[in-house]
Backbone as XML, in Angstrom:
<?xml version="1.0"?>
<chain id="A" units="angstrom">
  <residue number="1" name="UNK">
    <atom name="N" x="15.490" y="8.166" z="-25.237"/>
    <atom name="CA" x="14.719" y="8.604" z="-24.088"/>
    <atom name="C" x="14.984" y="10.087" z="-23.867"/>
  </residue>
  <residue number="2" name="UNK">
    <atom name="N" x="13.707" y="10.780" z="-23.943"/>
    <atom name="CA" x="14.381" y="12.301" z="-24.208"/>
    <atom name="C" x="14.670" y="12.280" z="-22.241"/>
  </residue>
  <residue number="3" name="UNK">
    <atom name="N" x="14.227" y="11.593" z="-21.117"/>
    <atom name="CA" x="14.580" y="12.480" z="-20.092"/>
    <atom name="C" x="16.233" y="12.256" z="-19.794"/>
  </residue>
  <residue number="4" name="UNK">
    <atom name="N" x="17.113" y="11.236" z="-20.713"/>
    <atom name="CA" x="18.638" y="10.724" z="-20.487"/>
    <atom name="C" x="19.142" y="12.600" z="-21.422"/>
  </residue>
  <residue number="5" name="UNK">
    <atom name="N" x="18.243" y="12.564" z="-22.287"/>
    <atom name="CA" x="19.092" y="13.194" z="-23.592"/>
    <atom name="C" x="19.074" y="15.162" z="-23.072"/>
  </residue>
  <residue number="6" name="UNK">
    <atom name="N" x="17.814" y="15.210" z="-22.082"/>
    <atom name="CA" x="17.624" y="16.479" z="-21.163"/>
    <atom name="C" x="18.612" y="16.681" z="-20.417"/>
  </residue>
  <residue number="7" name="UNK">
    <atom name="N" x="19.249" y="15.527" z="-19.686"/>
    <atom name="CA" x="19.733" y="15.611" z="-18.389"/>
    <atom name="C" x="21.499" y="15.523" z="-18.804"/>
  </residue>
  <residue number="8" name="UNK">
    <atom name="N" x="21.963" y="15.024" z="-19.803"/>
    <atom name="CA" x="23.180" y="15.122" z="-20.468"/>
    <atom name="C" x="23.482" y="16.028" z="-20.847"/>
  </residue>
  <residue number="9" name="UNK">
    <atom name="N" x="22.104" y="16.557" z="-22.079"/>
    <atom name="CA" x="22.977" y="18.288" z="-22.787"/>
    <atom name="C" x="22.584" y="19.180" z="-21.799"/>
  </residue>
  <residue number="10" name="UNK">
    <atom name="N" x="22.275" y="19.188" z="-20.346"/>
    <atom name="CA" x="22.324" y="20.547" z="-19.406"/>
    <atom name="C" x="23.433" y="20.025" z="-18.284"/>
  </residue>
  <residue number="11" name="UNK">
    <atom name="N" x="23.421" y="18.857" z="-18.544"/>
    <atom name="CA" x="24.633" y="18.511" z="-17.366"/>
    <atom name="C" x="25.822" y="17.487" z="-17.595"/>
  </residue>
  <residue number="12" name="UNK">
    <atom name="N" x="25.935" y="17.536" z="-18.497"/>
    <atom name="CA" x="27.548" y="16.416" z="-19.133"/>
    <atom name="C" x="28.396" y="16.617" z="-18.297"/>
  </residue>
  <residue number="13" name="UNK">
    <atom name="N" x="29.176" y="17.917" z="-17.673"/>
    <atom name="CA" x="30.250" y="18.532" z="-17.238"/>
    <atom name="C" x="29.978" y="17.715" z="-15.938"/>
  </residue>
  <residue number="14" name="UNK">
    <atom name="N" x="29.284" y="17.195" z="-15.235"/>
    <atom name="CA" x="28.975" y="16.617" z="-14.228"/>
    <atom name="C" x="28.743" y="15.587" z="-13.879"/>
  </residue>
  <residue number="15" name="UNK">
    <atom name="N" x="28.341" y="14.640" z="-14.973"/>
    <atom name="CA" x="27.850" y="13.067" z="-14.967"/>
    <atom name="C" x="29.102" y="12.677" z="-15.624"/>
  </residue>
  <residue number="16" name="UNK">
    <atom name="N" x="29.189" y="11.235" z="-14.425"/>
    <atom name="CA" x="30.500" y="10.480" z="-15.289"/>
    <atom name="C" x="30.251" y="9.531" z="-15.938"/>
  </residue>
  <residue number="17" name="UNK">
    <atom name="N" x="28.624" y="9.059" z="-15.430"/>
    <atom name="CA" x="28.291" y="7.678" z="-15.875"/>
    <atom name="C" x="26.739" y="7.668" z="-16.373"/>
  </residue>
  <residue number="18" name="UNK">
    <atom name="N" x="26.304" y="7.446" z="-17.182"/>
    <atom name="CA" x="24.974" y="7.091" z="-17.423"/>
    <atom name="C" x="24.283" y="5.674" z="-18.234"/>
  </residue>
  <residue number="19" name="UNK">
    <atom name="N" x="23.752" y="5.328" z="-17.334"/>
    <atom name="CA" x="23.104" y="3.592" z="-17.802"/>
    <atom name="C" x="21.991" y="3.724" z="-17.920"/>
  </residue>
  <residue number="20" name="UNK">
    <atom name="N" x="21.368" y="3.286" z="-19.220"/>
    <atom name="CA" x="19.701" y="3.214" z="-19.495"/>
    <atom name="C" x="19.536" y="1.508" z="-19.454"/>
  </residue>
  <residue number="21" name="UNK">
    <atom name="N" x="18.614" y="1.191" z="-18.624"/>
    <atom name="CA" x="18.535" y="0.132" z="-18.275"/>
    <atom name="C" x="16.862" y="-0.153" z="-18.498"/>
  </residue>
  <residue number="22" name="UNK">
    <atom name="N" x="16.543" y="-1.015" z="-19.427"/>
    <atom name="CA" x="14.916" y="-1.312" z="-19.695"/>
    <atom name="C" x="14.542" y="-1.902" z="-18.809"/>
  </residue>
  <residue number="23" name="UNK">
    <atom name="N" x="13.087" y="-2.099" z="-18.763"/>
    <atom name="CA" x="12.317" y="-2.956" z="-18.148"/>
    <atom name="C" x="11.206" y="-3.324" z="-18.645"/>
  </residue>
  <residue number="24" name="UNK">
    <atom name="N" x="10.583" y="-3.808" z="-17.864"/>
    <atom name="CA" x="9.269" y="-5.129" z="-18.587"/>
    <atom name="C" x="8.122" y="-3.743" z="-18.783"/>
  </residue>
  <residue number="25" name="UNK">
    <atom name="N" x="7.793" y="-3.823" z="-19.841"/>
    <atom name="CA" x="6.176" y="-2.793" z="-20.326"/>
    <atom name="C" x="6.692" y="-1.067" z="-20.331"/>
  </residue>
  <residue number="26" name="UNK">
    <atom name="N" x="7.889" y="-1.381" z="-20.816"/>
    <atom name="CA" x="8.637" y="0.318" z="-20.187"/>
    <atom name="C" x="8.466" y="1.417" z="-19.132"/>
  </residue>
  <residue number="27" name="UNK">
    <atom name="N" x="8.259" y="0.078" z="-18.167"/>
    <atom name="CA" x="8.432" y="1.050" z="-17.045"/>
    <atom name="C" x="10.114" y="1.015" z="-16.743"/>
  </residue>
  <residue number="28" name="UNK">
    <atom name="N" x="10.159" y="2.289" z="-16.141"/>
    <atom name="CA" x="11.521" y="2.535" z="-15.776"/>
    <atom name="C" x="11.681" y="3.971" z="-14.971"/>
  </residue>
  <residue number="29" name="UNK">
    <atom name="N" x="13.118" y="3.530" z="-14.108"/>
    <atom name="CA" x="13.456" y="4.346" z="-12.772"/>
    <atom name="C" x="14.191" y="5.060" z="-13.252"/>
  </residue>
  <residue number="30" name="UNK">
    <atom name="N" x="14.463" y="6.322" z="-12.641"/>
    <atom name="CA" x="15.675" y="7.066" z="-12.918"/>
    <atom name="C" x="16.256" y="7.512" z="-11.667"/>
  </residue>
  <residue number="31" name="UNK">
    <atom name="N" x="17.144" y="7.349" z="-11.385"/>
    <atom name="CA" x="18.012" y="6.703" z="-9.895"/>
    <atom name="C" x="19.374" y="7.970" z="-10.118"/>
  </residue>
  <residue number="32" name="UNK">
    <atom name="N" x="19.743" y="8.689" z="-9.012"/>
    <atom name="CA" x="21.364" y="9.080" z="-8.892"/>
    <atom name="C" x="21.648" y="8.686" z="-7.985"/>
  </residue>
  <residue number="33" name="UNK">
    <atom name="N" x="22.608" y="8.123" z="-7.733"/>
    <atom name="CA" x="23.271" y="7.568" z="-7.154"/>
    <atom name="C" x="22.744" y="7.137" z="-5.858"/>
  </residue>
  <residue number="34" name="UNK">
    <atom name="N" x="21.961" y="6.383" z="-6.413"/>
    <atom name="CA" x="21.008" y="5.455" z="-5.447"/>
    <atom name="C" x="19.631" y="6.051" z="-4.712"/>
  </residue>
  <residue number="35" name="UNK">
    <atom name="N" x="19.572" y="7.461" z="-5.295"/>
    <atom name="CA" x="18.485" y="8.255" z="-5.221"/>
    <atom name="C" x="17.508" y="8.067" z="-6.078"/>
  </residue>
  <residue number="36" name="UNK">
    <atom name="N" x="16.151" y="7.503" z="-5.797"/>
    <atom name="CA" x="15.159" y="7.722" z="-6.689"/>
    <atom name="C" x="14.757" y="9.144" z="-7.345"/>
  </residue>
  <residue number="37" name="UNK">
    <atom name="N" x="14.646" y="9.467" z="-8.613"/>
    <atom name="CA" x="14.517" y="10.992" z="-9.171"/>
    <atom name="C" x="13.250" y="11.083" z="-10.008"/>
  </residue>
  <residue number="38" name="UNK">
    <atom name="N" x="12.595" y="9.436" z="-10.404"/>
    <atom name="CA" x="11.172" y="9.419" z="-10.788"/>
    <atom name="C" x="11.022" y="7.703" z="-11.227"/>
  </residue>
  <residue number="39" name="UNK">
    <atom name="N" x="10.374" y="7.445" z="-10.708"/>
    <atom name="CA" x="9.430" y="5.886" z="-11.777"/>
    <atom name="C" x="8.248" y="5.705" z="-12.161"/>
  </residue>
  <residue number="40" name="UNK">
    <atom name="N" x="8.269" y="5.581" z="-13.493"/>
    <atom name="CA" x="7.011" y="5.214" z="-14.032"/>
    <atom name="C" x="6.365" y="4.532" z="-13.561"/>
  </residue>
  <residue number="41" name="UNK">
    <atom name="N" x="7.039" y="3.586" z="-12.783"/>
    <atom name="CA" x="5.723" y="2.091" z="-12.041"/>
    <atom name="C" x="5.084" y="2.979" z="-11.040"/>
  </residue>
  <residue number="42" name="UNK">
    <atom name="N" x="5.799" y="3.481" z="-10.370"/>
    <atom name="CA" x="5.024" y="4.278" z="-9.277"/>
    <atom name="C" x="4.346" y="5.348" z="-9.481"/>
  </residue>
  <residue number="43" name="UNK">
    <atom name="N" x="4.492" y="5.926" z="-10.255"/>
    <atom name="CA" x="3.345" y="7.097" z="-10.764"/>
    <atom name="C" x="2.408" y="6.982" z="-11.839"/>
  </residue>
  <residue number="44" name="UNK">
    <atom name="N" x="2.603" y="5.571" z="-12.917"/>
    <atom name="CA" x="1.795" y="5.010" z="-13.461"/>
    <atom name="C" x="1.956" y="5.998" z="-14.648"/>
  </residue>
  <residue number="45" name="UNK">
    <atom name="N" x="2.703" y="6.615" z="-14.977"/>
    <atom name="CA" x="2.695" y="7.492" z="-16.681"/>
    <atom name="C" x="4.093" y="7.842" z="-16.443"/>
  </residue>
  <residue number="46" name="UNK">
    <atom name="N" x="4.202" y="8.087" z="-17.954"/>
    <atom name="CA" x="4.980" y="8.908" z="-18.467"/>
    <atom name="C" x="5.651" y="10.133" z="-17.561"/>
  </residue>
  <residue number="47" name="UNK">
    <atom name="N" x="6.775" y="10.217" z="-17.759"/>
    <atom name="CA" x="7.512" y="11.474" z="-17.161"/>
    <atom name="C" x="6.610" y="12.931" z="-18.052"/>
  </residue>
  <residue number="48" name="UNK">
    <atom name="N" x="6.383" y="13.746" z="-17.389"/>
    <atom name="CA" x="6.116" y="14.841" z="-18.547"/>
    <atom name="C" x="7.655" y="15.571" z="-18.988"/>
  </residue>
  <residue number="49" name="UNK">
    <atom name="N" x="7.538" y="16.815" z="-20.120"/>
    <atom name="CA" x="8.452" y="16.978" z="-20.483"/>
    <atom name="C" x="8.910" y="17.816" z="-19.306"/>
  </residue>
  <residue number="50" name="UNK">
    <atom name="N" x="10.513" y="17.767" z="-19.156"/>
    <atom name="CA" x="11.475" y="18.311" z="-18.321"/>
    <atom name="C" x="11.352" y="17.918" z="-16.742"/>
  </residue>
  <residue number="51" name="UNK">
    <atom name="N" x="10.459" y="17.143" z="-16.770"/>
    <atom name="CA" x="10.142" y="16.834" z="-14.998"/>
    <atom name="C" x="11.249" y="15.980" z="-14.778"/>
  </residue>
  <residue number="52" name="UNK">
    <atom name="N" x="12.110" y="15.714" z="-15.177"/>
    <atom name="CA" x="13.439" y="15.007" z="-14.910"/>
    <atom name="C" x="14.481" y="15.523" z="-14.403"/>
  </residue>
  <residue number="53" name="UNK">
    <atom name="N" x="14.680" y="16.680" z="-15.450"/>
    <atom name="CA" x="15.472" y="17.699" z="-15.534"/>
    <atom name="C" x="15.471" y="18.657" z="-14.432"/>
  </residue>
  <residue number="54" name="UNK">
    <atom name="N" x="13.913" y="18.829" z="-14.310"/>
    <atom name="CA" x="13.847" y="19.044" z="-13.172"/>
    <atom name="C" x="14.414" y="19.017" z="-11.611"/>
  </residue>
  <residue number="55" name="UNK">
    <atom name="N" x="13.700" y="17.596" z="-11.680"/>
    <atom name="CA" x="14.241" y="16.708" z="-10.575"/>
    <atom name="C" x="15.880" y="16.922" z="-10.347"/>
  </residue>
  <residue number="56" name="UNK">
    <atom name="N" x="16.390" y="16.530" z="-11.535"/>
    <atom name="CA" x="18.065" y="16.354" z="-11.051"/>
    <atom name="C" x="18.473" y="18.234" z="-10.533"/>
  </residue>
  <residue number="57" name="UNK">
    <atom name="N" x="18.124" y="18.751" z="-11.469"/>
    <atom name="CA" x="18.092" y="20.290" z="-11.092"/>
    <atom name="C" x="18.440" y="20.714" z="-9.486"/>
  </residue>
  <residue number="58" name="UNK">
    <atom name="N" x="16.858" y="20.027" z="-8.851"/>
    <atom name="CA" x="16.588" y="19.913" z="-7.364"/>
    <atom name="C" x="18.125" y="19.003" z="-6.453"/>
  </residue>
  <residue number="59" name="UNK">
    <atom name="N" x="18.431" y="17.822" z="-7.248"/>
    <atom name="CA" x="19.125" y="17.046" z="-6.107"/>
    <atom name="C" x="20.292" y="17.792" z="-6.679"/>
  </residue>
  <residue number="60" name="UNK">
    <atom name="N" x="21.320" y="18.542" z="-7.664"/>
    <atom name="CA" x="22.185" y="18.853" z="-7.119"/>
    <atom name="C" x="22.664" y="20.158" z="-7.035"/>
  </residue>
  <residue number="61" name="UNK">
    <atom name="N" x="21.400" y="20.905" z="-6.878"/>
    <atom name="CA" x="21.334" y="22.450" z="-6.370"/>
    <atom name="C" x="21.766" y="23.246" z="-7.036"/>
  </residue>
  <residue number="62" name="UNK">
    <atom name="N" x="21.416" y="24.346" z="-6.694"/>
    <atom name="CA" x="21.907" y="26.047" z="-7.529"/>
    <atom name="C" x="23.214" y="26.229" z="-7.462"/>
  </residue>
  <residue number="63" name="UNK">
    <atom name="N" x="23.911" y="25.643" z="-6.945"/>
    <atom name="CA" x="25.443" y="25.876" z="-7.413"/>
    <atom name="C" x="26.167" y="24.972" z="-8.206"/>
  </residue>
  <residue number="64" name="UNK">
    <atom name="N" x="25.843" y="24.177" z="-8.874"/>
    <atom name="CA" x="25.985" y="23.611" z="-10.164"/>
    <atom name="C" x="25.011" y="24.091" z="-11.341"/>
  </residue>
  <residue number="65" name="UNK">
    <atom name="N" x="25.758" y="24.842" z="-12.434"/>
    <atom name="CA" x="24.936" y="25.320" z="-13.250"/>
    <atom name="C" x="25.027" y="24.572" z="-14.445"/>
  </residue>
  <residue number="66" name="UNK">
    <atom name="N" x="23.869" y="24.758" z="-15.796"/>
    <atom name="CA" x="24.091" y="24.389" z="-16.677"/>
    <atom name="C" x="25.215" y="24.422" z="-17.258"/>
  </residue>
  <residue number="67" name="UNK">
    <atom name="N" x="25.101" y="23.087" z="-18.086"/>
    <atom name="CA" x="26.201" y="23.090" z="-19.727"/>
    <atom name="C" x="26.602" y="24.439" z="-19.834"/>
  </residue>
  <residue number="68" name="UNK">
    <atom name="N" x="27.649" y="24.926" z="-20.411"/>
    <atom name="CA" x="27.850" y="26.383" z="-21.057"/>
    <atom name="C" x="27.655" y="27.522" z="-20.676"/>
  </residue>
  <residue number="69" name="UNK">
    <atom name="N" x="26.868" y="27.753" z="-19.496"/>
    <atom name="CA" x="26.929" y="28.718" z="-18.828"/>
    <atom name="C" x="27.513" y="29.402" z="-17.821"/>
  </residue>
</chain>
């Protein structure tokens, strides 16, 4: 799933835990810590690229920076 594989190599240093969890017709949520951050059921497509990355970007703000930087 490239939006797990986005959100790891810009933010490893920060995540302790990550669970990919399927569902029926591949829809699927992407949740922090009990925060919704996008679902396919509810928006009916595909994540586009980086709109994940995005998202997490947003919930844990400009003072957490990327991987390596």
């Amino acid at each position: 799933m490239r939006a797990a594989h986005d959100v790891l190599s810009h933010y490893q240093h920060v995540i302790e835990e990550l669970r990919l969890i399927t569902g029926a017709k591949g829809v699927f949520d992407v949740r922090v810590d009990g925060e919704l951050l996008y679902s396919k059921h509810a928006s009916g497509r595909h994540a586009a690229p980086g709109e994940v990355l995005e998202r997490f970007r947003e919930l844990v703000g400009p003072g957490v920076r990327d991987y390596g930087t």
